[in-house]
C-alpha positions as CSV (number, residue, x, y, z in Angstrom):
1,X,34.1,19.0,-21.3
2,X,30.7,18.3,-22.4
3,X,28.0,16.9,-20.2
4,X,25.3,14.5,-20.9
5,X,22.1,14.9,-20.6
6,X,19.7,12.7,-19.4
7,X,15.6,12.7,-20.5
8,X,13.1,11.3,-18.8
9,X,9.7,10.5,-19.8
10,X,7.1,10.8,-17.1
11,X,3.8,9.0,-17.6
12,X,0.4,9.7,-16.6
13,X,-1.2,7.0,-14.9
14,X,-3.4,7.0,-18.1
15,X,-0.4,6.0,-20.3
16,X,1.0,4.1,-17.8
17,X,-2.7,1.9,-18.5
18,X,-1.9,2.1,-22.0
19,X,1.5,0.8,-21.7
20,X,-0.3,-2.1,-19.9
21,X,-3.2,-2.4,-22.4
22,X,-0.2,-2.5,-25.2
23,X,1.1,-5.7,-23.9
24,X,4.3,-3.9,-23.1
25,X,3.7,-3.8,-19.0
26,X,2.3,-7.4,-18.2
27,X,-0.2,-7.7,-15.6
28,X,2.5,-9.7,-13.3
29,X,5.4,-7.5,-13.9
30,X,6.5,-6.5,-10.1
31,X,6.1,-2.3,-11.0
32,X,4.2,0.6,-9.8
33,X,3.8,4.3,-10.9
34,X,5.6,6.4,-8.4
35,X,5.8,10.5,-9.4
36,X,5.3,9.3,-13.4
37,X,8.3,7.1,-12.9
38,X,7.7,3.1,-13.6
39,X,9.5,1.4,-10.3
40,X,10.5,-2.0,-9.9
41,X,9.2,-3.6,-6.6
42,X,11.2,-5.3,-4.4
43,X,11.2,-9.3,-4.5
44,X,8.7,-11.3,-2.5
45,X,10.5,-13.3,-0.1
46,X,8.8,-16.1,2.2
47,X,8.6,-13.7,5.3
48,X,6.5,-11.0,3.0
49,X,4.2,-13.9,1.3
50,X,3.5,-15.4,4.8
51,X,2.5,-12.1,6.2
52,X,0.5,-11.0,3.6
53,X,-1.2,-14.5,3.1
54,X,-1.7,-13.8,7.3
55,X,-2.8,-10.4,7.2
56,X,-5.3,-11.3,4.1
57,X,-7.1,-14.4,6.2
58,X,-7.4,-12.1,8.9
59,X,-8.6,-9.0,7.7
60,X,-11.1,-10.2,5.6
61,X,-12.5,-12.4,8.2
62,X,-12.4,-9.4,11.0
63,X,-13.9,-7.4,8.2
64,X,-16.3,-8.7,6.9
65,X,-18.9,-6.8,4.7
66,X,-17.9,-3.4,6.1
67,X,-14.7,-3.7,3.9
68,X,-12.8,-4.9,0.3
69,X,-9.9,-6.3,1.3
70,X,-7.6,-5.7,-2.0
71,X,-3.8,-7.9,-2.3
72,X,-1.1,-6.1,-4.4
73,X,-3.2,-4.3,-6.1
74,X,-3.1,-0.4,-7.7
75,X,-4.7,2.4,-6.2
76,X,-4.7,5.5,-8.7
77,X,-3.8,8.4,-6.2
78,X,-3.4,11.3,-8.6
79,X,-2.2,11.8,-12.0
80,X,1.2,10.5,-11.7
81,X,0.9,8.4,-8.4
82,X,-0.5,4.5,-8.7
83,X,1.3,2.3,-6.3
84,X,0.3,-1.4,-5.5
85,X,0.3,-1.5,-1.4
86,X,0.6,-5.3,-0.3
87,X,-3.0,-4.9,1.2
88,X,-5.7,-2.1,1.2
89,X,-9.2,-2.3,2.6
90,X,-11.5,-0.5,0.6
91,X,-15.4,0.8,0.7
92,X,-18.1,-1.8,-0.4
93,X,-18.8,-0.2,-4.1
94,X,-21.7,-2.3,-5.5
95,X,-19.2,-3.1,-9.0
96,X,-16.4,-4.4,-6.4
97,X,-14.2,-1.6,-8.5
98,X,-14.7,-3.3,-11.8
99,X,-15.6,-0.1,-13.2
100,X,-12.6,2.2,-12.1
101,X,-9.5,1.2,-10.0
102,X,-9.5,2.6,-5.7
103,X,-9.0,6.4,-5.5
104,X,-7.9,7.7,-2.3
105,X,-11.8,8.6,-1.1
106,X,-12.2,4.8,-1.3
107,X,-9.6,3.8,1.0
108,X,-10.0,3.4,4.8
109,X,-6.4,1.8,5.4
110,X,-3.4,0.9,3.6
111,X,-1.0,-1.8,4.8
112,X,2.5,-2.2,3.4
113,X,4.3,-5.3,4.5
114,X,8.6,-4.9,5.0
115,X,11.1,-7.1,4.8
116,X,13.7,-5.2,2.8
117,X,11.5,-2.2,1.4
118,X,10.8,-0.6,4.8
119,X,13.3,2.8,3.8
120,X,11.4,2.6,0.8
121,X,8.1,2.4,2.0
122,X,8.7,5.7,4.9
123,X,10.5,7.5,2.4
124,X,8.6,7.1,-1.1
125,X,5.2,5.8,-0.4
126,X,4.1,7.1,3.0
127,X,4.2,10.9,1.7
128,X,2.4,10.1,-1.6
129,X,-0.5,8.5,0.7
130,X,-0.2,11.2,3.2
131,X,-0.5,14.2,0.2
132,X,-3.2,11.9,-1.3
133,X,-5.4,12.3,2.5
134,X,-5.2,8.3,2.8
135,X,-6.4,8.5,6.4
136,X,-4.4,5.2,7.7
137,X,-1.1,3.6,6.9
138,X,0.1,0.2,8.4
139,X,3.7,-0.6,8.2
140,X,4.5,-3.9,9.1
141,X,8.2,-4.5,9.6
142,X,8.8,-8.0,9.1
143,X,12.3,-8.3,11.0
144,X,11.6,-6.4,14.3
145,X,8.1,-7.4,14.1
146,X,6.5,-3.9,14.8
147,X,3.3,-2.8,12.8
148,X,3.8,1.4,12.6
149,X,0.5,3.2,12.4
150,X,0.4,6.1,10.4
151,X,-2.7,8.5,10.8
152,X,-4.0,12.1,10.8
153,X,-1.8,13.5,7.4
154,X,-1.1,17.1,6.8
155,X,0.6,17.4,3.5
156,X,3.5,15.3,2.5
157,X,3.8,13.7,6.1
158,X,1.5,11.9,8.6
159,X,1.1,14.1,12.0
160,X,1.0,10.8,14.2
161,X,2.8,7.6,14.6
162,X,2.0,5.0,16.9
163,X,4.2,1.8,17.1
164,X,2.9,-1.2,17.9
165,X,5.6,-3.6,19.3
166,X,5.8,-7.3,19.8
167,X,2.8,-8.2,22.2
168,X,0.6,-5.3,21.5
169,X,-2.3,-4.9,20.3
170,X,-3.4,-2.8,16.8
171,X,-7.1,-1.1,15.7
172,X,-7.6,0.4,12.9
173,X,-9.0,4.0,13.4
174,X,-11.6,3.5,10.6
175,X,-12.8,0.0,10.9
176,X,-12.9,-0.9,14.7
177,X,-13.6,-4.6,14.0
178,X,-10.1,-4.4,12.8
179,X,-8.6,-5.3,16.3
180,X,-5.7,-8.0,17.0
181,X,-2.9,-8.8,18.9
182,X,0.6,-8.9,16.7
183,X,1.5,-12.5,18.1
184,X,-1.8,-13.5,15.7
185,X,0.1,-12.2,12.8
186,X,4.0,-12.7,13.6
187,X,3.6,-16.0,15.7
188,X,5.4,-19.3,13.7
């Protein structure tokens, strides 16, 4: 019995550009480059846009100038690795990135918001930012209302976890001025 063999192409975040410069990726397709594979996103539900819309209003306000608050957009982590985190607060750069997209130097948290992507978020993306030394991962879990903080990564994995529950309060490690109480973000 003969088996079949599947190929695979695995792109380069540079062809992956191309494939976008082409016309053949458009620039609101829902995808992101994951280990040279082009992934699908998960839909956008209400939840996810209200959270994000949330988060966004209050990060760049708390922020300020110390910070680029970016929505949905890519950060090129290595050669095969550019995922599109719902939020990602970056280092003032004079050219606001026009120039070249957020590598992970550049990047003082990422925030990834869940209301069905959560296994895929801990299990795909969480150990590309942790190998790519992105010092601080947010994710917000939309149905149990829990932000999970991610910091201090050692390889593939991130060394400590701190879950915020309903009530409590969240700081980023980098950016102090980024301090709130959930019921700001999850409250009707």
């Amino acid at each position: 019995m003969a088996t079949e063999t599947v190929t695979r192409y695995r792109f380069t975040v540079e062809a992956y550009a191309r494939l976008r410069e082409a016309g053949l990726l458009r620039e609101d397709d829902q995808v992101e480059l994951i280990d040279g594979e082009i992934r699908e996103l998960s839909p956008i539900g209400a939840r996810r846009v209200s959270l994000v819309n949330r988060l966004t209003a209050l990060l760049v306000r708390l922020a300020g100038d110390a910070a680029i608050v970016i929505v949905q957009n890519p950060i090129r982590l290595d050669e095969y690795n550019e995922p599109q985190p719902d939020l990602a607060l970056l280092r003032p750069r004079a050219d606001a990135y026009a120039s070249a997209l957020a590598a992970p130097e550049d990047v003082l948290l990422v925030i990834e918001v869940a209301d069905t992507s959560l296994t895929y978020d801990q299990q795909e993306k969480l150990p590309r930012y942790a190998r790519a030394c992105i010092g601080e991962v947010w994710l917000v879990d939309a149905g149990r209302r829990i932000i999970e903080q991610y910091t201090m990564p050692v390889a593939d994995e991130y060394t400590r976890l701190h879950k915020v529950l309903p009530g409590g309060r969240i700081s980023a490690v980098m950016l102090p001025q980024i301090s709130f109480a959930t019921d700001a973000l999850f409250s009707p």
